[in-house]
C-alpha positions in Angstrom: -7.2 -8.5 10.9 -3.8 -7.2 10.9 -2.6 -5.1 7.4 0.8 -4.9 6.5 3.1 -2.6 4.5 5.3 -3.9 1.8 5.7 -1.4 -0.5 4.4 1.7 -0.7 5.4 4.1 -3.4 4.0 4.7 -6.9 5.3 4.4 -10.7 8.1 3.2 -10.0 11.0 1.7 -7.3 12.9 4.4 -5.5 15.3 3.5 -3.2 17.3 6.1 -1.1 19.9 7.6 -3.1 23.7 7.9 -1.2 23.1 11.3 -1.0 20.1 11.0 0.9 22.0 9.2 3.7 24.8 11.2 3.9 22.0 14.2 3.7 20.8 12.3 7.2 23.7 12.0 8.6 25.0 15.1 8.7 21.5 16.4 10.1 21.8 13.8 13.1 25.3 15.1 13.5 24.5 18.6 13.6 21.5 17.7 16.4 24.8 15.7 18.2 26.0 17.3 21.9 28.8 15.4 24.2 26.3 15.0 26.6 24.1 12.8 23.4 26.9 10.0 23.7 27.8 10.2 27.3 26.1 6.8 28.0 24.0 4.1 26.4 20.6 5.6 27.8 21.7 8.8 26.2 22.3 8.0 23.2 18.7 6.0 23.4 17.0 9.2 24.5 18.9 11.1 21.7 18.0 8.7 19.1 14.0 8.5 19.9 13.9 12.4 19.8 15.1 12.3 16.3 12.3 13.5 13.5 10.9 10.4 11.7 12.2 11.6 8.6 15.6 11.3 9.6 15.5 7.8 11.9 14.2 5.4 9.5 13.0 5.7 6.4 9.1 5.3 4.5 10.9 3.0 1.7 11.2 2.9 -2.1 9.4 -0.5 -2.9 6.0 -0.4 -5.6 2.6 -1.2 -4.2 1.8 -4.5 -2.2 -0.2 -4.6 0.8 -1.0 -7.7 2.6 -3.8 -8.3 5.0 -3.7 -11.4 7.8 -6.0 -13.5 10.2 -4.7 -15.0 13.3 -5.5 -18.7 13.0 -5.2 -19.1 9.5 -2.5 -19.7 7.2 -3.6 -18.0 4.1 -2.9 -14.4 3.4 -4.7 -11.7 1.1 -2.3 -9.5 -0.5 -3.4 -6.3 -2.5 -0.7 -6.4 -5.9 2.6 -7.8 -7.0 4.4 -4.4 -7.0 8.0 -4.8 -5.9 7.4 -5.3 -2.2 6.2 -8.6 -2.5 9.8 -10.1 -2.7 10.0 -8.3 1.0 6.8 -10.3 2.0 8.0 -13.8 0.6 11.0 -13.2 2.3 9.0 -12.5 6.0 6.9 -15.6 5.2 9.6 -18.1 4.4 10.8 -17.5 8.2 7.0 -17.8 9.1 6.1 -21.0 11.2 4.1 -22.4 9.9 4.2 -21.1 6.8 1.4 -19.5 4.9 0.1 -22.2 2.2 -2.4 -20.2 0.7 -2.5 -16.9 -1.4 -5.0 -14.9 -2.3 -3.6 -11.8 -4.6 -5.9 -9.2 -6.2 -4.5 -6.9 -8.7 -5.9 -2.9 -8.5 -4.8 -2.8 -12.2 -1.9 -4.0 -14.3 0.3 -1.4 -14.3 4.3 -2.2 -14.3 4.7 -1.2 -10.6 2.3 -2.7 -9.1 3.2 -6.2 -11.5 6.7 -6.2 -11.3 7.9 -7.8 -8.1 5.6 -11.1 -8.8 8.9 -13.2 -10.5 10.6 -12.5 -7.2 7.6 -14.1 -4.6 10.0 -16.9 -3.3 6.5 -18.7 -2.6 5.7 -19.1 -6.0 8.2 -21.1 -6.7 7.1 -23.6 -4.1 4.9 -26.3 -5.0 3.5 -26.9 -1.3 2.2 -23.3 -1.8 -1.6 -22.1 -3.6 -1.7 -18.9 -5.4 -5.2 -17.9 -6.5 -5.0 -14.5 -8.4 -8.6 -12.5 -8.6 -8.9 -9.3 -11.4 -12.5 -7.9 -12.9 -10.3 -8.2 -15.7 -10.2 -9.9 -18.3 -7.4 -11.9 -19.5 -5.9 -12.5 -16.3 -3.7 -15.1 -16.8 -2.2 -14.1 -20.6 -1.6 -10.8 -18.5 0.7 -11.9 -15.8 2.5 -15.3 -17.9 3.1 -12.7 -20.5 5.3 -10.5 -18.5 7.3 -13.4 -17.5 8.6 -14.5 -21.3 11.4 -13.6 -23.1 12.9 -10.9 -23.9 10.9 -9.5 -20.2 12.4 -11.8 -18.3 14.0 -15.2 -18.5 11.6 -17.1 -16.0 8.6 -18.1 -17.2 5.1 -18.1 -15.0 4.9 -22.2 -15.6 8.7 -22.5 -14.1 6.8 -21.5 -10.2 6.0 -24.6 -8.8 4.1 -23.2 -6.6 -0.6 -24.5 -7.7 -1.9 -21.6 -9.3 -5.9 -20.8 -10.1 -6.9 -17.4 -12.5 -10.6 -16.1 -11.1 -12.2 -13.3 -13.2 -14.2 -11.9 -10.5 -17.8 -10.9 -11.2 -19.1 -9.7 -8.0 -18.0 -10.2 -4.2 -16.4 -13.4 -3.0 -16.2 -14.9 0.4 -12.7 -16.3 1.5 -13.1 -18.0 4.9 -15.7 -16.2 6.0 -14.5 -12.9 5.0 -15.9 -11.0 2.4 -14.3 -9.6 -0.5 -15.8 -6.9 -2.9 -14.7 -3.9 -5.1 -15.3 -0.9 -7.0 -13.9 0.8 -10.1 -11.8 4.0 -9.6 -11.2 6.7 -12.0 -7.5 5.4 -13.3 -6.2 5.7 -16.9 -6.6 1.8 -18.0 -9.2 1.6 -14.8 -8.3 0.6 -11.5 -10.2 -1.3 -9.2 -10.5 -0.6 -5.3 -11.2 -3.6 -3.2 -12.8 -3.9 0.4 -12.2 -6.5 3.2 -15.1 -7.3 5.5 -15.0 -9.9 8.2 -17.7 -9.3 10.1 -16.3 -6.5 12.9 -14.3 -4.4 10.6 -14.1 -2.9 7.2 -10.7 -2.2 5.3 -10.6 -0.8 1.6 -7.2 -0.7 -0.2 -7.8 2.2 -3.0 -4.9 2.7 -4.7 -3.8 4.6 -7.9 -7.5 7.1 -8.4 -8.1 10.5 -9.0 -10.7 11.6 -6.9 -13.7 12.9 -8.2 -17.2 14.5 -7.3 -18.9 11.0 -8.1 -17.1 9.7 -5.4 -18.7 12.5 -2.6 -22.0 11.8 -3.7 -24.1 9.7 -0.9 -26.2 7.3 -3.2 -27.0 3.8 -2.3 -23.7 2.4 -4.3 -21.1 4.5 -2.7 -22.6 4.6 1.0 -22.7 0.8 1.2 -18.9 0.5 -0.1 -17.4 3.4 2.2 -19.5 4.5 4.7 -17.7 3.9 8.0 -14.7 2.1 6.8 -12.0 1.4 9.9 -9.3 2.0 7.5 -8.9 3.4 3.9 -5.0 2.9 2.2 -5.7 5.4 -0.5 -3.7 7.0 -3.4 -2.4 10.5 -2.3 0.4 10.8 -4.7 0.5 14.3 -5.2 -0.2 18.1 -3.3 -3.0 19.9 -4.7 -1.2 22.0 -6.9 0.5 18.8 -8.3 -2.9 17.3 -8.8 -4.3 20.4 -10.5 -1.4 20.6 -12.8 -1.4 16.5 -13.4 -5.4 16.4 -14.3 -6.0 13.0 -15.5 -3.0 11.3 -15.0 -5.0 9.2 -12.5 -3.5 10.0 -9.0 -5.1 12.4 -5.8 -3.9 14.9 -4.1 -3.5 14.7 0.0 -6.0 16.9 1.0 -8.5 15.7 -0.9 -8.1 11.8 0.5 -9.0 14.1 3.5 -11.9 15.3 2.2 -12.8 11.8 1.1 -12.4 10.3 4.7 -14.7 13.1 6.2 -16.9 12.7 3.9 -17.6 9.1 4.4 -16.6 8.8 8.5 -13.5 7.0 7.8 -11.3 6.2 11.2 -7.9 5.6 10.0 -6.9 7.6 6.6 -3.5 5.8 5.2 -1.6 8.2 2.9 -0.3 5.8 -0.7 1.2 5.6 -3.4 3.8 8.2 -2.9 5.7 9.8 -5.4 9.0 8.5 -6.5 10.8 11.9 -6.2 9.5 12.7 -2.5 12.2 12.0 -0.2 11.2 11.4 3.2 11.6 15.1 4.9 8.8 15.8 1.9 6.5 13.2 2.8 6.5 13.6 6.8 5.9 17.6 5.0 3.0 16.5 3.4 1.3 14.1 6.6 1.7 17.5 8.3 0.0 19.2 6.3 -2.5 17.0 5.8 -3.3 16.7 9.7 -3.1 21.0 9.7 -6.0 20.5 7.0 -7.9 18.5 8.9 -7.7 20.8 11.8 -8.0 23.9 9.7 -11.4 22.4 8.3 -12.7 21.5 11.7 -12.1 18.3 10.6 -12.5 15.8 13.7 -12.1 12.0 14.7 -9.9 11.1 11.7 -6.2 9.6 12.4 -4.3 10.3 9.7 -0.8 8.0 8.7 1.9 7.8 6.0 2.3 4.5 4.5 5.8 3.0 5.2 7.3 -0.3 4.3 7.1 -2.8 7.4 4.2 -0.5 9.3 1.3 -2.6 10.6 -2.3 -2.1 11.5 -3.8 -4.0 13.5 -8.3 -4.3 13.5 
């Protein structure tokens, strides 16, 4: 099972701002000596001590998350936020090419919708697309963002075979099963959890955390107890969360809490804000590792989502 990072940030696209990069630059000048650029090894060794937040970047695309098999040639993807035109793009160049989709939606929210009229392999007609919601209405949902004045393409102009499933309960998809569980979202959200035998992986974007969700009944020990990896929402700091109650997001520390709680391995911090620039966010993965530490916190690896990161189970 290998997971993959499309997009990763919430509410809406953020892409770096000019400022930003020149902001960058003139940190990595400022770390520049002679002896940096005196030869091509140098300047390697210069560039690979460079901070994350300055030598690369986490990405401004909306939630989408795919998940892969070796052997097969049909993919599970978690939303159509606007990374999904990033993962049509890496799958056109795929050979062979992926013939079969499986997308589930968390919830219908615009950014993690909005990238779906840009999945080159939609408009393929060699290509199956089987969307899966515990809502209802799927199909009037997503054909009805894609009609004018929206937009000017319309769902039926994809060529690409397409199948609406209301889910009602887990599903199997070659051998792997699928299954999920409502989160406390304005709207609802839905979290969903991948299971192929050997490892468990739970995408659980856009919730706000709660005390139901700590408590070790039947329900919530069998979805997850002892996940591999959770891709949770961790939008905000805790004072941010205190001061947002309700609007639906978590703060980082508590996604900690969660993943002690339940013996997670890997924690994956999601859904980041749109005004966090990336010095910000590596801020708040370092704090959330001194909270895990400062609790007595052990056995957890914690990561920051970031567009084109993979994990491999």
């Amino acid at each position: 099972m290998r997971i993959r990072f499309w997009g990763v940030r919430g509410s809406l696209p953020a892409p770096q701002l000019p400022s930003q990069i020149k902001s960058k630059i003139s940190a990595i000048l400022e770390r520049l000596t002679p002896e940096d650029v005196e030869s091509p090894a140098s300047r390697e060794r210069f560039l690979a001590g460079l901070p994350p937040w300055l030598f690369g970047t986490i990405g401004g695309n909306t939630p989408c998350v795919s998940v892969h098999f070796d052997d097969s040639s049909e993919v599970i993807v978690f939303d159509t936020g606007s990374g999904i035109r990033e993962l049509g793009l890496a799958m056109t160049s795929e050979n062979p090419k992926p013939g079969k989709y499986h997308i589930f939606y968390s919830h219908f929210h615009w950014d993690h919708l909005c990238g779906l009229p840009f999945f080159n392999p939609a408009y393929d007609p060699s290509v199956y697309i089987h969307f899966y919601s515990p809502k209802d209405r799927l199909e009037e949902i997503l054909c009805g963002q894609m009609i004018p004045p929206y937009f000017p393409v319309r769902m039926e102009t994809m060529g690409s075979k397409k199948t609406y499933h209301r889910l009602e309960g887990a599903i199997t998809l070659n051998g792997v099963r699928c299954s999920y569980k409502k989160l406390n979202h304005p709207g609802d959200s839905y979290s969903y959890r991948i299971d192929d035998g050997e490892h468990r992986f739970i995408f659980a974007t856009d919730t706000e955390l709660t005390a139901r969700d700590f408590v070790k009944n039947a329900e919530n020990s069998a979805y997850f107890q002892d996940a591999d990896v959770v891709v949770i929402d961790s939008q905000y700091t805790l004072g941010e969360a205190i001061e947002k109650y309700n609007w639906g997001h978590s703060a980082f520390s508590l996604a900690v809490d969660f993943a002690a709680n339940w013996n997670v391995k890997h924690l994956v911090l999601f859904h980041h804000d749109p005004g966090y620039d990336d010095r910000k966010l590596y801020n708040i993965l370092q704090s959330a590792r001194w909270y895990m530490e400062r609790m007595n916190i052990m056995g957890i690896r914690i990561s920051l989502a970031m567009e084109g990161m993979e994990v491999a189970l």
